[in-house]
C-alpha positions as CSV (number, residue, x, y, z in Angstrom):
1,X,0.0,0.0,0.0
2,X,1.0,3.6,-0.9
3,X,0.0,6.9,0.4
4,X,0.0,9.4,-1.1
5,X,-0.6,13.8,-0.8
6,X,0.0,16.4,-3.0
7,X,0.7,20.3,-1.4
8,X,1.5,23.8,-2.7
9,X,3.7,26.1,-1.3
10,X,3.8,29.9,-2.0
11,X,7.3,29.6,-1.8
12,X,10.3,29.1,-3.8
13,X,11.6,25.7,-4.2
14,X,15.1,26.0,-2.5
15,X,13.2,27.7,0.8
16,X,10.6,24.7,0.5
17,X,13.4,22.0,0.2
18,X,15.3,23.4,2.4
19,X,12.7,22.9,5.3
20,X,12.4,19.3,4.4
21,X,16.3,18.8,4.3
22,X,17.2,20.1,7.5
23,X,15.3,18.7,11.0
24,X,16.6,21.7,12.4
25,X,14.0,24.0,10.6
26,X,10.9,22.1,11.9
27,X,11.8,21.6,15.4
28,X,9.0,24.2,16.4
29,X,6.6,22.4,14.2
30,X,6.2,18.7,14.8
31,X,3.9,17.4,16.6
32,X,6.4,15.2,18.8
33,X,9.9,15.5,20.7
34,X,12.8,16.6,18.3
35,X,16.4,15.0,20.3
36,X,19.2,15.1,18.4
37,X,19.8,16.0,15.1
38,X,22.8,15.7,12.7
39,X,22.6,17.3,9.5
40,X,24.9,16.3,6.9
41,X,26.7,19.3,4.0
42,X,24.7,17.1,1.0
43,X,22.4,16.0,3.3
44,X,22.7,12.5,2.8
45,X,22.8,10.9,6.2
46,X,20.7,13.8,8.2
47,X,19.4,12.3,10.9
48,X,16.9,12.9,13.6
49,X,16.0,11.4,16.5
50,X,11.9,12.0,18.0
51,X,9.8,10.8,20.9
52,X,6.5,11.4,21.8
53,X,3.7,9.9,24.7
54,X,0.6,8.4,24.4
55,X,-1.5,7.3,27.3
56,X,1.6,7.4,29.4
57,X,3.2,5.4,26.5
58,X,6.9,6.7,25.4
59,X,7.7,5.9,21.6
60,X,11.1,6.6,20.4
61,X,12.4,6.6,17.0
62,X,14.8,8.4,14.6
63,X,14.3,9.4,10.6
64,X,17.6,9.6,8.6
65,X,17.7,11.1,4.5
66,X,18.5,8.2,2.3
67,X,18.6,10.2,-1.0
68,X,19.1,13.7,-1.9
69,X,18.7,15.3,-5.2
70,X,19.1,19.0,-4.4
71,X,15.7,20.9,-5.0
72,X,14.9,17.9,-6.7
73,X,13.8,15.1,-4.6
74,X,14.2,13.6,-0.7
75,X,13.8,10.1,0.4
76,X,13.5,9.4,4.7
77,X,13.5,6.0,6.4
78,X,11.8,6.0,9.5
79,X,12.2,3.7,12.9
80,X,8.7,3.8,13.2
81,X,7.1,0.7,11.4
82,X,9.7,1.1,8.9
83,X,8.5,3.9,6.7
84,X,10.0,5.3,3.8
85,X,8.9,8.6,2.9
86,X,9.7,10.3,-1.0
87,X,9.4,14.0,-0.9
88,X,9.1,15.5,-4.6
89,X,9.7,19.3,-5.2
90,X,8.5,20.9,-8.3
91,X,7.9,24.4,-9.4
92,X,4.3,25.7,-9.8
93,X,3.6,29.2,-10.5
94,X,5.2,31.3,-8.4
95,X,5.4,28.4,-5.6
96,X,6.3,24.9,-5.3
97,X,4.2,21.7,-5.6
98,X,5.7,18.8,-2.9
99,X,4.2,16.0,-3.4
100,X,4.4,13.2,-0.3
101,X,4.2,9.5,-0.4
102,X,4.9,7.4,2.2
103,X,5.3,3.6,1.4
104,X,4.5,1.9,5.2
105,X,6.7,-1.7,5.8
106,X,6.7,-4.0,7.8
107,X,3.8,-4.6,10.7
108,X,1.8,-1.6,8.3
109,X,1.5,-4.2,5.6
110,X,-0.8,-6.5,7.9
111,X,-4.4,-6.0,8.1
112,X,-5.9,-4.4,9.9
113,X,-3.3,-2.0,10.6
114,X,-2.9,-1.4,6.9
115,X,-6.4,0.0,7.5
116,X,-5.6,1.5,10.2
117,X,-2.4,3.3,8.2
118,X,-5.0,4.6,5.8
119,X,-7.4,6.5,8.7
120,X,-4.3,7.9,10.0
121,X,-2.4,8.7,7.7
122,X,-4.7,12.0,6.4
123,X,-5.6,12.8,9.5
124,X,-1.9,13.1,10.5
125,X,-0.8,14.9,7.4
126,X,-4.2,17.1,7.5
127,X,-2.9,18.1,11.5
128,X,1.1,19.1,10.2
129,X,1.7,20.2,7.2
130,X,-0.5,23.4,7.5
131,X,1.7,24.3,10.4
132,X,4.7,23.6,7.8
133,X,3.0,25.4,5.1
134,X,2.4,28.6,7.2
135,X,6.3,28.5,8.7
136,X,7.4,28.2,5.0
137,X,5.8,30.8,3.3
138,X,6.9,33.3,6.1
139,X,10.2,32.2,5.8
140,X,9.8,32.9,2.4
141,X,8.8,36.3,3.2
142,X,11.6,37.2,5.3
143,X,14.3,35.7,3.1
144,X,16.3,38.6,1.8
145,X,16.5,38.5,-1.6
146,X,19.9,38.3,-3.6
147,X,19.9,41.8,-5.1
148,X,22.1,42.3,-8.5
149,X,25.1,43.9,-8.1
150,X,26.8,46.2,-11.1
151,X,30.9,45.1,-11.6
152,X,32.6,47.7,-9.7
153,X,34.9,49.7,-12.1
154,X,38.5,49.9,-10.5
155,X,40.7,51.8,-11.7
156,X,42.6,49.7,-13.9
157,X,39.3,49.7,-15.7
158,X,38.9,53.7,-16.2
C-alpha cells in the first residue's frame, strides 16, 4: 500500500526543500519531541532522533535522509514501522508543488493495521503540514532577496 498527498507552497523551491532537508527547521513544528539532530553538508545521512507519549506510553524513533537530489527530490526512512517517505519538489507558478508519499513496511502491511495506516495517515498529514505550510511561506517572506550587483569599475578599468 501507498499513500499518497500532493501540497503547494507559495514559496520558492530552494526555501521549501530546504525545510524538508534540515530537521533543524521544523523543530518548532512537529507534533512530537525533536532529540538530536545531525545534518549532513549534502544531506545525505541527516538524521533525527523524535519521541512522543501516548497514554503514558513513550515511543522513540529516529528518521535519517536516504537520497538527496538537491531541489529535486528527498527520500526518509523512519524507525517507526519502517516507513519510507519520497518528498518531490516541483515548481508551480510562483510556488512549489511537494508531493508526499509514504510507502508503510513491515507490521503496516498487515491488516488491519494497513487499515488502520490509511485512517491515520490523512488525518496526520491534514494536523502538520499546514503548520509547515504557514512557517514556510513566512520564511519565504523574510528571506532577503539576492539583489544584483553592477561590476565595480576599478581603476585599472577607467
Amino acid at each position: 500500500m501507498v499513500a499518497r498527498q500532493s501540497f503547494y507552497i507559495e514559496a520558492p523551491v530552494e526555501t521549501v526543500f530546504e525545510y524538508f532537508k534540515d530537521p533543524n527547521l521544523t523543530r518548532d513544528l512537529v507534533l512530537f519531541d525533536l532529540g538530536d539532530v545531525h545534518v549532513t553538508k549534502d544531506g545525505v545521512g541527516t538524521y533525527s532522533s523524535w519521541s512522543f507519549k501516548v497514554a503514558g506510553l513513550r515511543f522513540e524513533g529516529f528518521e535519517v535522509l536516504t537520497e538527496v537530489v538537491p531541489g529535486k527530490h528527498i527520500t526518509e526512512r523512519s524507525s517507526m514501522a519502517q516507513m519510507r517517505w519520497d518528498y518531490d519538489f516541483a515548481p508551480e507558478g510562483s510556488g512549489t508543488r511537494v508531493t508526499m508519499t509514504v510507502r508503510p513496511q513491515s507490521l503496516w502491511r498487515i491488516p488491519p493495521f494497513d487499515r488502520l495506516f490509511d485512517l491515520v495517515f490523512p488525518r496526520m498529514s491534514s494536523a502538520v503540514m499546514p503548520r509547515y505550510i504557514k512557517a514556510i511561506e513566512e520564511a519565504a517572506k523574510t528571506k532577503p532577496k539576492a539583489v544584483p550587483t553592477k561590476p565595480r569599475k576599478t581603476a585599472a578599468a577607467r
